[in-house]
ZAMARGU-4260 file (C-alpha; in steps of 0.2 Angstrom, whole numbers, plus 5000, padded with zeros to 4 digits):
<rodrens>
0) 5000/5000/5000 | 5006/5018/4995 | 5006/5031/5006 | 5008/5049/5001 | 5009/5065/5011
5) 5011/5082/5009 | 5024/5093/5016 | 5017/5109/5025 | 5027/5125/5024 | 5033/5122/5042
10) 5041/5105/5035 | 5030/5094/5043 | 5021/5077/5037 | 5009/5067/5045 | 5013/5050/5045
15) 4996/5040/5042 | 4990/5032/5056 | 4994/5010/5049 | 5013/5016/5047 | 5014/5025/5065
20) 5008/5008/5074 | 5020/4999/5065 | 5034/5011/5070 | 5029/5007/5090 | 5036/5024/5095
25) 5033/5042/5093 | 5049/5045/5091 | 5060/5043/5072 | 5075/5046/5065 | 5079/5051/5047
30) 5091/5045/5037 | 5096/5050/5019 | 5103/5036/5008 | 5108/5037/4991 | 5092/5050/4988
35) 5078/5041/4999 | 5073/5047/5016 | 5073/5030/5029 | 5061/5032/5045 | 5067/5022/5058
40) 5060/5023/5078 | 5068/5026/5090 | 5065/5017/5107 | 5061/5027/5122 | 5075/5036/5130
45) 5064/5033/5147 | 5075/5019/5152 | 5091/5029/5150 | 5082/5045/5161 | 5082/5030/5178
50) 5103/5031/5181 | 5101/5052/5182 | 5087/5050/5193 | 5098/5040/5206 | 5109/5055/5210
55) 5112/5064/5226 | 5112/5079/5216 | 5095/5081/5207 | 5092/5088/5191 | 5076/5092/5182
60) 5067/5081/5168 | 5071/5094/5154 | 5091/5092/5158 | 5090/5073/5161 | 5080/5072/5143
65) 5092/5083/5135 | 5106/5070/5142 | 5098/5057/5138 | 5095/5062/5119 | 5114/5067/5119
70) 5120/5049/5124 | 5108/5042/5111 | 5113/5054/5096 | 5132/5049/5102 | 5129/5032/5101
75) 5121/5033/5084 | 5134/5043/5077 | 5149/5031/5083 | 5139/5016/5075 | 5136/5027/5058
80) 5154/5030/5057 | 5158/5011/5060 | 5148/5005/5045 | 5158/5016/5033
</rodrens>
């Protein structure tokens, strides 16, 4: 099944419903590959939120997040760069 979308002026897209219950995550990652854009989800950075949650020295949601989405970005990068 072909699904098309348009792209607003704010570059959004909405991904039709049957492909976001695939995807199991409301978060994705783009990738562009020889001209095609790839969607991938991303699993939930919740579990990697708990070890900054253990520490004497709190720190809000927003900076544990933040964190969180910097290890995973890291991570994502190292593996990129190990494929090439």
């Amino acid at each position: 099944m072909l699904n098309v979308a348009k792209i607003t002026r704010k570059g959004q897209v909405t991904i039709p419903k049957n492909i976001r219950e695939k995807l199991k995550s409301d978060v994705v990652e783009f990738e562009v590959v020889e001209n095609q854009v790839i969607l991938k989800p991303v699993a939930s950075v919740a579990g990697s939120l708990q070890k900054y949650a253990r520490k004497k020295q709190r720190i809000s949601f927003r900076e544990a997040r933040e964190k969180a989405w910097d290890e995973v970005i890291h991570e994502r990068h190292i593996a990129q760069a190990d494929r090439r």
